[in-house]
N, CA, C and O of each residue as an XYZ file, in Angstrom:
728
protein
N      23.077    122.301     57.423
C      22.745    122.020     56.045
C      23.283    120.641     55.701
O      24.366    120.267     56.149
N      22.499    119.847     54.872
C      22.970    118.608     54.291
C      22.931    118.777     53.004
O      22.117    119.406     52.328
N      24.220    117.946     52.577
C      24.687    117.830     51.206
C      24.086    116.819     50.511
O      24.183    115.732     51.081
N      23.505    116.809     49.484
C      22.612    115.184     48.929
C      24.260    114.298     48.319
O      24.107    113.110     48.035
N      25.252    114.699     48.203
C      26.356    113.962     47.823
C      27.797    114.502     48.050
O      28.171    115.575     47.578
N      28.308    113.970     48.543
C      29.795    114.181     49.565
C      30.863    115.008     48.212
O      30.435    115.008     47.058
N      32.006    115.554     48.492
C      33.182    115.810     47.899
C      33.208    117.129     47.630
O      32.345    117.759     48.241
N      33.971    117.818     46.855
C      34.724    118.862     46.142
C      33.810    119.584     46.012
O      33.922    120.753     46.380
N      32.305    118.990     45.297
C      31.300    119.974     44.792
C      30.533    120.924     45.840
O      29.811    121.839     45.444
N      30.740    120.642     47.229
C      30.368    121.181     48.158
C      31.588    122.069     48.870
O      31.247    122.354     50.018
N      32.688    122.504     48.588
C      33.791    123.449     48.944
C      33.557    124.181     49.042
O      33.259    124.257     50.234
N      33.314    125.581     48.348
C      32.571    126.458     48.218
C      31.284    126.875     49.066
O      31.220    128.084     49.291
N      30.534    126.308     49.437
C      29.065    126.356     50.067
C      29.679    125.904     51.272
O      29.643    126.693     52.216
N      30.381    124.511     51.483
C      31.266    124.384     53.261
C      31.802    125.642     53.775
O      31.501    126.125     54.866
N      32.548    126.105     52.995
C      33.376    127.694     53.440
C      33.062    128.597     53.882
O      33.582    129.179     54.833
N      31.218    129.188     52.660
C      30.821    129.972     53.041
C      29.739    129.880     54.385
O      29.274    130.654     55.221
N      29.648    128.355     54.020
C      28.037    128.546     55.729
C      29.398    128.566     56.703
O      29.506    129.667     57.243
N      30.276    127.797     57.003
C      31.368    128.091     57.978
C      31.668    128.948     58.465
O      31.640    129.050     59.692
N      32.095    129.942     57.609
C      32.433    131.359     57.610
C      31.408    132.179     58.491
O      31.611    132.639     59.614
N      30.221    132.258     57.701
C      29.086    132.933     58.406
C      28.678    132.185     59.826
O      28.311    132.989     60.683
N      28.673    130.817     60.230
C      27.951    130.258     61.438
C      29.743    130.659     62.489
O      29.657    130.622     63.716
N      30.967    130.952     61.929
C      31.749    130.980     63.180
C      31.637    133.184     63.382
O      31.926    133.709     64.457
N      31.353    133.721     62.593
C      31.284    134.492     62.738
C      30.188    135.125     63.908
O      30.338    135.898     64.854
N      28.816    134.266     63.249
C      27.899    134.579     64.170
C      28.144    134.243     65.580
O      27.605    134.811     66.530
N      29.113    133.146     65.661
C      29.080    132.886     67.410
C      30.803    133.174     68.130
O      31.494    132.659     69.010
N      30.964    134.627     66.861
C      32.631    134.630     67.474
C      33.604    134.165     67.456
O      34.661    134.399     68.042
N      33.151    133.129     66.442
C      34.680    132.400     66.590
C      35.790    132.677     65.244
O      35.608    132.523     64.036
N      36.762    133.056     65.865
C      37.902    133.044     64.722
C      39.227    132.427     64.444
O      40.232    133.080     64.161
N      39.162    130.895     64.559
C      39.516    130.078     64.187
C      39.284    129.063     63.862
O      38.729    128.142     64.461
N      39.985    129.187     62.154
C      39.358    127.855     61.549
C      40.714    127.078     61.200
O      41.720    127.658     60.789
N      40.598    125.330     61.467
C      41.330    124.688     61.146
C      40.678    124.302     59.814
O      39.466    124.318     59.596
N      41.911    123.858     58.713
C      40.903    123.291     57.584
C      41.728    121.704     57.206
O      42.776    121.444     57.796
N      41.275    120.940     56.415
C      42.527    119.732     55.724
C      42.241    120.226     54.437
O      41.220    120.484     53.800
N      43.669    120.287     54.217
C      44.457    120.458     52.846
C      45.453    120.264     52.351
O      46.464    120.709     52.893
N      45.555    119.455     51.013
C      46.553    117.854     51.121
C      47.271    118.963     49.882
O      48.499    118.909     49.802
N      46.754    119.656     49.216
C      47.854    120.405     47.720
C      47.953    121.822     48.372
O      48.964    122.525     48.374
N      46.464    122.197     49.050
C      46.699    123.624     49.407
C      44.983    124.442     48.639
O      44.001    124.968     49.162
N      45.221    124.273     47.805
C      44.170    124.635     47.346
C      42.784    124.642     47.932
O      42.190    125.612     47.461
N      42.106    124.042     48.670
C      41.543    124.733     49.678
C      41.557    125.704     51.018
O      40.811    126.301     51.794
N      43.051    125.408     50.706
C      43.162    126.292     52.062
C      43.380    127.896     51.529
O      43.262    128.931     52.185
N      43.749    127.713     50.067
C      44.122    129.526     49.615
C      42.272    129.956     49.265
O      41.979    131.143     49.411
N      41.507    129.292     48.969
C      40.210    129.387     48.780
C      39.462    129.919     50.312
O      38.713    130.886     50.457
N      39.906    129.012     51.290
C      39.658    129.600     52.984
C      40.159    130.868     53.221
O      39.455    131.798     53.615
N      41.716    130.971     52.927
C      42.019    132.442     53.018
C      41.222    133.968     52.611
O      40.977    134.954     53.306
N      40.956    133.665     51.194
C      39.986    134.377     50.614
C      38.397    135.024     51.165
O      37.766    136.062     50.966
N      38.211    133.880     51.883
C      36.696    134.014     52.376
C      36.530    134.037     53.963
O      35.477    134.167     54.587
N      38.085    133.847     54.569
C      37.718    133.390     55.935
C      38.861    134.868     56.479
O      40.062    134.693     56.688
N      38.227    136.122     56.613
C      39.190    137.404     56.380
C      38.837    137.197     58.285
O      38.046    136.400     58.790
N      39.680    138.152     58.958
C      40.203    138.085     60.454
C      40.040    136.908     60.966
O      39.984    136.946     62.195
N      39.894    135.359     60.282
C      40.424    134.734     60.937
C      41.874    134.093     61.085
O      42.662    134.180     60.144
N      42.302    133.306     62.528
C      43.362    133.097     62.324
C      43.285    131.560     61.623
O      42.446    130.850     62.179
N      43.996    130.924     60.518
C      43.628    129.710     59.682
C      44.762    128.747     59.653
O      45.675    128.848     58.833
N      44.702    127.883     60.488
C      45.644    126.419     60.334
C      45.272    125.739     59.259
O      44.080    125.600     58.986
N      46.225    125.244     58.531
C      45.946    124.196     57.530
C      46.276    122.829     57.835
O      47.467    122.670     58.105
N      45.789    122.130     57.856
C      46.737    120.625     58.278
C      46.783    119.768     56.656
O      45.836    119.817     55.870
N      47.994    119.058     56.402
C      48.238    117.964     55.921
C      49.032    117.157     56.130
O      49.705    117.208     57.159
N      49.219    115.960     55.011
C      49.435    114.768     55.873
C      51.332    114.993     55.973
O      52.121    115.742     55.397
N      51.462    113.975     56.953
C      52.977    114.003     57.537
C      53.485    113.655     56.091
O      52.645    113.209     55.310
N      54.746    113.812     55.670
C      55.673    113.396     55.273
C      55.874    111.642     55.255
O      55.790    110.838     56.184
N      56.165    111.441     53.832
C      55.615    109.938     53.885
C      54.796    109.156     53.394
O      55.154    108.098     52.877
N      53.383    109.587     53.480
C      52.260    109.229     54.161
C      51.998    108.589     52.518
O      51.554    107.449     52.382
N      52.252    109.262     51.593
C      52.159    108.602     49.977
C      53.579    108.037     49.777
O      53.545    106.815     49.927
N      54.790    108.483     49.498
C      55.684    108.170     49.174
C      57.063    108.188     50.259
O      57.751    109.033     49.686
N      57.555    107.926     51.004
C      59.071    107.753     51.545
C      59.435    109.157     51.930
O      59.732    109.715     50.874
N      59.551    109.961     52.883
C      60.323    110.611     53.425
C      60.071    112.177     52.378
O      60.841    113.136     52.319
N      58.727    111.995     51.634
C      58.638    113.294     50.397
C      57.118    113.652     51.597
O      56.340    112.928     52.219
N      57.324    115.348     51.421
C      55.708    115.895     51.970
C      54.915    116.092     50.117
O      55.263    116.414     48.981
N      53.702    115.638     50.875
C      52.878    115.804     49.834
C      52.553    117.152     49.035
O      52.555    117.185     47.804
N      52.300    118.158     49.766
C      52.211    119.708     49.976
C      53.647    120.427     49.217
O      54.608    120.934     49.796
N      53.519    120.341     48.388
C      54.650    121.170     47.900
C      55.626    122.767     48.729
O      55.077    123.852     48.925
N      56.706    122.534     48.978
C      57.354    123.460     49.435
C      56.653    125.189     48.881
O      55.801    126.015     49.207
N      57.564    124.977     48.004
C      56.349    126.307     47.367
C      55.086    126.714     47.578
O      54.754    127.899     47.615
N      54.305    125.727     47.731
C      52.548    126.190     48.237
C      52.748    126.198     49.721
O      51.827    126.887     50.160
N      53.351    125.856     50.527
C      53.690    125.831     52.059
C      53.975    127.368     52.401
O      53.309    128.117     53.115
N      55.189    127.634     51.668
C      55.578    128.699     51.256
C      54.927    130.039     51.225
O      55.188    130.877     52.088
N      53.896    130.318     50.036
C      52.619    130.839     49.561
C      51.478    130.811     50.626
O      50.733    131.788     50.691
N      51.270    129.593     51.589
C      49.741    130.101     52.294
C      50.541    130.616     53.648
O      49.805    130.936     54.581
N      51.856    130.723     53.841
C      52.233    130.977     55.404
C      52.489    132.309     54.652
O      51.540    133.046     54.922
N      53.348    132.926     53.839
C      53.074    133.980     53.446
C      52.022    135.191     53.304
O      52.234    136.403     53.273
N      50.570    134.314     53.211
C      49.263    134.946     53.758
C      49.052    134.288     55.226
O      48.002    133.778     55.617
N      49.798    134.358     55.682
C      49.852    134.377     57.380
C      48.965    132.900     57.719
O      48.796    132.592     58.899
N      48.457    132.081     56.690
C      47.920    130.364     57.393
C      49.474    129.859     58.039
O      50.622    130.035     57.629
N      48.926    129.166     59.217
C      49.852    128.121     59.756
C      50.033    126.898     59.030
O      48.917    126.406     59.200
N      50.619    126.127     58.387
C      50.978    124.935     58.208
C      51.118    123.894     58.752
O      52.246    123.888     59.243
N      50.424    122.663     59.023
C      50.760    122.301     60.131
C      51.526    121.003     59.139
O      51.316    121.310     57.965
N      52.128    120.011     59.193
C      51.964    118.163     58.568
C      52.340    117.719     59.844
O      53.270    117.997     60.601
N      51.093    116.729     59.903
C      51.296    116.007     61.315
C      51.055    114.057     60.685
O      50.680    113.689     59.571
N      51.320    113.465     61.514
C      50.879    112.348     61.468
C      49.259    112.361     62.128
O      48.679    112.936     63.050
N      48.874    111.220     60.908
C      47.017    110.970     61.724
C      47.082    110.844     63.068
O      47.739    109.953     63.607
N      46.476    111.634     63.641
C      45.899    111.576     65.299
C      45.415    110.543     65.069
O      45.948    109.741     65.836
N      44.236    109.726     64.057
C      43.017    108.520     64.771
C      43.933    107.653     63.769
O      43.252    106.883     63.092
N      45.288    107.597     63.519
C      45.226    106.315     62.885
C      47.161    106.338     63.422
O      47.698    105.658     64.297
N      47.691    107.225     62.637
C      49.277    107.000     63.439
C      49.857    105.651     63.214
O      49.550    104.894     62.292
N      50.596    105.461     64.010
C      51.561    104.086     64.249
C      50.517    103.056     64.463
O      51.006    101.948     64.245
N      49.084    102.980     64.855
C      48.142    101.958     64.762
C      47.682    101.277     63.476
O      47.456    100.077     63.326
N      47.560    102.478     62.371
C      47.863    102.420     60.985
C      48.685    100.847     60.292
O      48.352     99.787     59.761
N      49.824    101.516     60.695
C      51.155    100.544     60.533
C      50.892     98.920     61.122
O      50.997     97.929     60.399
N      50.514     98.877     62.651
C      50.673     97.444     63.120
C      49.090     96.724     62.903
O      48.747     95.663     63.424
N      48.344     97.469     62.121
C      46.849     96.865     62.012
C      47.566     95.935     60.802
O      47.700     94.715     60.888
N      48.044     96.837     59.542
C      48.581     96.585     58.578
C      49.755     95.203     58.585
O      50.344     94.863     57.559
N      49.901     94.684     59.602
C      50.983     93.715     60.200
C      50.446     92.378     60.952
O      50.664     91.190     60.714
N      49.717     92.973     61.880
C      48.924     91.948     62.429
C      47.333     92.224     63.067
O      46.939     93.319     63.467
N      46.747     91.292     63.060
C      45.283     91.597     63.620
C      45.354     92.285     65.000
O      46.272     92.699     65.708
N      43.916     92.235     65.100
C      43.574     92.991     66.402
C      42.741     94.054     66.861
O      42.154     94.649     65.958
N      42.496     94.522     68.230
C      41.465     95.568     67.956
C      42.941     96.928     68.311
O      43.984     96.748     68.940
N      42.576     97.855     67.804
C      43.187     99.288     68.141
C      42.524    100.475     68.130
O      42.033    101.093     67.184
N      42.574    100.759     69.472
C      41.705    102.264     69.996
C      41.378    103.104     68.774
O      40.309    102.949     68.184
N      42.211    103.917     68.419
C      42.413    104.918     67.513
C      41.601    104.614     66.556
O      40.508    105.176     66.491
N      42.044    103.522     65.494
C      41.031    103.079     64.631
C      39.914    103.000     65.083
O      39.181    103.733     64.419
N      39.380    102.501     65.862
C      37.612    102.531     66.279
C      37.355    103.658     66.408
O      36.199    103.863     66.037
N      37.910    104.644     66.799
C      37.326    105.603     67.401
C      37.308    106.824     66.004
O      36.500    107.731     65.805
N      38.588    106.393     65.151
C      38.077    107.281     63.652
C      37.162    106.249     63.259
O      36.537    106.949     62.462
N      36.425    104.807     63.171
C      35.487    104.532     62.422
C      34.339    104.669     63.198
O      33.226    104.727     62.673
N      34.473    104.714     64.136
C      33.002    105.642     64.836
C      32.476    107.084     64.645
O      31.384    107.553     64.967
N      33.554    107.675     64.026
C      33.142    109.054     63.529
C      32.953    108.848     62.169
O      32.008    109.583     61.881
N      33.402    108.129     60.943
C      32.724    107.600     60.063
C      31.542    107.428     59.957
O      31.012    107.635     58.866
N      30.694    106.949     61.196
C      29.395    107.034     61.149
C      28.511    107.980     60.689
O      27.317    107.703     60.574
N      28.955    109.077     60.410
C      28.933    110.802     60.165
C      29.274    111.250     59.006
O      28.887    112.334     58.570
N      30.036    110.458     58.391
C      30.979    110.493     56.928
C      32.457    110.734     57.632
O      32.985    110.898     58.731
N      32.714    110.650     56.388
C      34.343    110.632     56.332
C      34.915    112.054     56.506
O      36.010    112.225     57.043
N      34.058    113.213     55.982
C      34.426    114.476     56.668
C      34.425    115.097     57.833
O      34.859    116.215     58.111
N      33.642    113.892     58.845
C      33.528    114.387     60.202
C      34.875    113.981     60.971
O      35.392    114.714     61.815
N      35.532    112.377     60.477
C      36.581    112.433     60.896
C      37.361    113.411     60.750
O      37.670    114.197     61.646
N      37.688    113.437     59.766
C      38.260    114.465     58.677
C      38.654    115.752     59.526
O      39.784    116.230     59.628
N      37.513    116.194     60.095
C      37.422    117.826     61.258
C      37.833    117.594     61.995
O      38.795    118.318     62.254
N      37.575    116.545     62.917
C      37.956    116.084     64.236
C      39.309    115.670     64.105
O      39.859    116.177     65.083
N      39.927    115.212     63.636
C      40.867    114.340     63.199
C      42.060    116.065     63.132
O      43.018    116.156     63.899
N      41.854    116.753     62.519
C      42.521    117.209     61.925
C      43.012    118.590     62.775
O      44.021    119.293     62.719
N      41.529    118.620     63.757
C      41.508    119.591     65.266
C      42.583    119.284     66.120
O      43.104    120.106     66.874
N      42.932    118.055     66.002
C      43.758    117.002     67.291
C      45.028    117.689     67.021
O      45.619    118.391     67.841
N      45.590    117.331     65.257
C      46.604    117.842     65.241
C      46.921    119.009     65.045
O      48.021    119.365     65.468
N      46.244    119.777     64.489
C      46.515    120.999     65.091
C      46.585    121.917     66.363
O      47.214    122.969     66.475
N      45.588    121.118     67.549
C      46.255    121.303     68.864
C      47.454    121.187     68.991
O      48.245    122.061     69.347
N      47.699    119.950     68.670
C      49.078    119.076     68.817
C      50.632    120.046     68.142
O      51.784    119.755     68.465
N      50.299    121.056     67.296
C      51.275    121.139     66.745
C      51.020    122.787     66.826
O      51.181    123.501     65.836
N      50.521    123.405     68.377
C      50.554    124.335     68.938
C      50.028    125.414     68.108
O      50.826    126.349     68.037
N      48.837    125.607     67.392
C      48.005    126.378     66.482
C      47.018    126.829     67.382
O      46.586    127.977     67.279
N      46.639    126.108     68.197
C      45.280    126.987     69.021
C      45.234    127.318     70.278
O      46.032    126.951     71.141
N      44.252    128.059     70.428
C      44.363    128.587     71.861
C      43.172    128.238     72.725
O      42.843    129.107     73.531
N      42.391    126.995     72.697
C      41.653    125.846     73.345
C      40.488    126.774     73.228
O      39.451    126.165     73.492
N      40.308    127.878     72.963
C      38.561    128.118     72.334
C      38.351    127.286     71.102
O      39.121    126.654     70.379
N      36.511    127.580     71.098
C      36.259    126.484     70.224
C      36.694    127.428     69.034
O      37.093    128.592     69.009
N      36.408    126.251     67.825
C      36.995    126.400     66.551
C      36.170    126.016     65.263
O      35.406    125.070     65.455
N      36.162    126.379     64.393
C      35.746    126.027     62.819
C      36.373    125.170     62.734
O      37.477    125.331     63.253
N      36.138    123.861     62.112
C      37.267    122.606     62.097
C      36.376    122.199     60.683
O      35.172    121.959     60.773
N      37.031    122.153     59.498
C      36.274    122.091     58.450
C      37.387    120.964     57.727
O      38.597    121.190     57.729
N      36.622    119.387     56.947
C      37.182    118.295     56.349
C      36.296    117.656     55.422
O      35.092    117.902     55.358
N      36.996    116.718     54.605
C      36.518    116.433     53.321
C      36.601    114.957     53.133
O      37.318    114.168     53.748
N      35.619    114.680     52.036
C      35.256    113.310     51.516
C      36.393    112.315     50.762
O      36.551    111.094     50.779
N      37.089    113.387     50.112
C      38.396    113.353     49.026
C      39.013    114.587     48.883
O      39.868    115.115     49.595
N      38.353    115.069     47.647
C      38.946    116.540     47.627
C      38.631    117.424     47.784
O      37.841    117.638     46.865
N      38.675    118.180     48.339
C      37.594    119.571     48.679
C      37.475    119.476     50.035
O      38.040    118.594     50.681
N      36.864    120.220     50.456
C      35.478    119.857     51.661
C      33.983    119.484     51.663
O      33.393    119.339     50.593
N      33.490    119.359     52.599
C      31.987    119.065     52.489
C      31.540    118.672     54.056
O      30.438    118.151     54.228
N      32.356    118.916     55.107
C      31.711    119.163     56.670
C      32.500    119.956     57.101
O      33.729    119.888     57.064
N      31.563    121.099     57.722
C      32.353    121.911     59.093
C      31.780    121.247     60.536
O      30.863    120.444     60.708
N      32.443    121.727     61.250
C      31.981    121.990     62.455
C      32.434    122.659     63.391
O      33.627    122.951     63.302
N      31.810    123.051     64.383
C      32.185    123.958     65.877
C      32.566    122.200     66.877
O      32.084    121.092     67.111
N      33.852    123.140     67.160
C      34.685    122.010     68.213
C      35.011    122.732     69.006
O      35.437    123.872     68.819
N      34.829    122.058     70.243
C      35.831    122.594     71.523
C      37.324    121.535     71.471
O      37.390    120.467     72.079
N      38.431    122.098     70.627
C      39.671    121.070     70.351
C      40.251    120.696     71.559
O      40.064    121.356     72.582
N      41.040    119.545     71.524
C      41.677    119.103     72.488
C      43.174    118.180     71.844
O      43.347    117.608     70.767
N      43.876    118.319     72.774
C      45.318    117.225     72.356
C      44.997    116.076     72.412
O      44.113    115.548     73.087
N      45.848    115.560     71.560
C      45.472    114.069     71.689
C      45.407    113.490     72.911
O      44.709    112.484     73.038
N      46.143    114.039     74.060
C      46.696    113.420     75.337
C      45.248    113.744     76.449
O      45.232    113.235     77.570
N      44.268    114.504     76.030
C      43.238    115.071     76.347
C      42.102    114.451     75.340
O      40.928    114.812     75.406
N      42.394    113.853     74.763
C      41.122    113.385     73.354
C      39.991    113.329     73.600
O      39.149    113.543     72.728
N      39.676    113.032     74.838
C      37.716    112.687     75.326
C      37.487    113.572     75.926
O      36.503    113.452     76.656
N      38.505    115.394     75.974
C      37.930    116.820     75.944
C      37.229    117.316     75.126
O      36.629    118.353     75.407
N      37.110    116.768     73.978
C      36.674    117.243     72.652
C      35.408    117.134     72.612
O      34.801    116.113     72.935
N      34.760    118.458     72.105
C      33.621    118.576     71.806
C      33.047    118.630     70.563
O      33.894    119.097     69.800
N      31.775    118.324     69.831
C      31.770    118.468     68.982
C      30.560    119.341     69.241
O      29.569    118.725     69.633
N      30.406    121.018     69.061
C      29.381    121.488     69.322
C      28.345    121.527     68.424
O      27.147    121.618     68.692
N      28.918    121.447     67.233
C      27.940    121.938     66.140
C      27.993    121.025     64.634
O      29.021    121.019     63.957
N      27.054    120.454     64.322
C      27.485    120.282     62.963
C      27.238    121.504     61.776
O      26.106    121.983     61.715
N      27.861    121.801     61.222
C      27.407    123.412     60.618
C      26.528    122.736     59.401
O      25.351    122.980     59.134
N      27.311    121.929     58.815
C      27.154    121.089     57.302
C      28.047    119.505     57.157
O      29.191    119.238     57.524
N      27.185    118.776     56.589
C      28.324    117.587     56.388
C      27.033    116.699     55.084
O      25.857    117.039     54.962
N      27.530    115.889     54.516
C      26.739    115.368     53.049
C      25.686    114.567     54.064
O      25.823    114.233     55.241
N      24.615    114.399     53.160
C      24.210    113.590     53.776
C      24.034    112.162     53.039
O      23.250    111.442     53.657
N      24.554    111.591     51.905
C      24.476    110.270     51.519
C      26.024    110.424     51.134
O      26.508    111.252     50.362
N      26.580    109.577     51.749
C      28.284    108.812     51.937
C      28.430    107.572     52.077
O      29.558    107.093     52.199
């Protein structure tokens, strides 16, 4: 399915075709990105026997040594049994930092603006699969890997995940949904 316009307004409808296309092919795990939480207690709701990683961003990443994700909501979705993950960006990381310093080309970055090509929610999935490999959530079947424009969601997809240290394992099997003008 394509979205005629990216963001939040498509959360809801991402969740549910998600839901139904990992069901139909077995799969029960979904990674999601979620920077307050609030999509991810919305996933809980709708995404019942699966097992559900949440990823957000590392510590930092807005302000100095503070997680964005409030303790309390961390709290609240591991309590309904989601994993938590805060990782640093897999496609951007410490490359982030020295782009920001000095010129140059850097892997990582190309390779999240080549998935840009797709929108920003495809990174978004992919991106967000890595670290949750990374931070020992899956068990290398494929996965629901569902990411967003800003806030919300608005692309799933079926991934075969991989670690970062493995990165060109990754599959992208399926696009389930993603906008289509970004």
């Amino acid at each position: 399915m394509y979205f005629e316009e990216q963001g939040k307004i498509n959360t809801e409808q991402t969740l549910k075709l998600a839901c139904e296309r990992g069901k139909e092919l077995g799969i029960n795990e979904l990674v999601i990105a979620s920077t307050t939480g609030d999509t991810a207690f919305r996933a809980v709701e709708i995404f019942k026997d699966f097992k559900i990683t949440s990823v957000t961003y590392h510590a930092g990443f807005k302000e100095h040594f503070k997680s964005i994700m409030p303790d309390d909501v961390r709290k609240k979705l591991e309590d309904k049994g989601v994993r938590v993950i805060s990782a640093t960006h897999a496609l951007s990381g410490i490359e982030r930092s020295v782009a920001q310093k000095h010129s140059g080309v850097y892997p990582a970055l190309l390779i999240a603006d080549t998935l840009k090509f797709f929108g920003q929610g495809t990174k978004v999935a992919v991106e967000v699969s890595i670290m949750a490999a990374d931070g020992g959530s899956l068990t290398g079947n494929d996965i629901i890997s569902i990411g967003g424009s800003a806030k919300g969601s608005d692309t799933a997809l079926v991934i075969k995940p991989a670690n970062q240290s493995s990165l060109f394992d990754i599959r992208i099997r399926e696009i389930i949904c993603k906008p289509r003008n970004f």
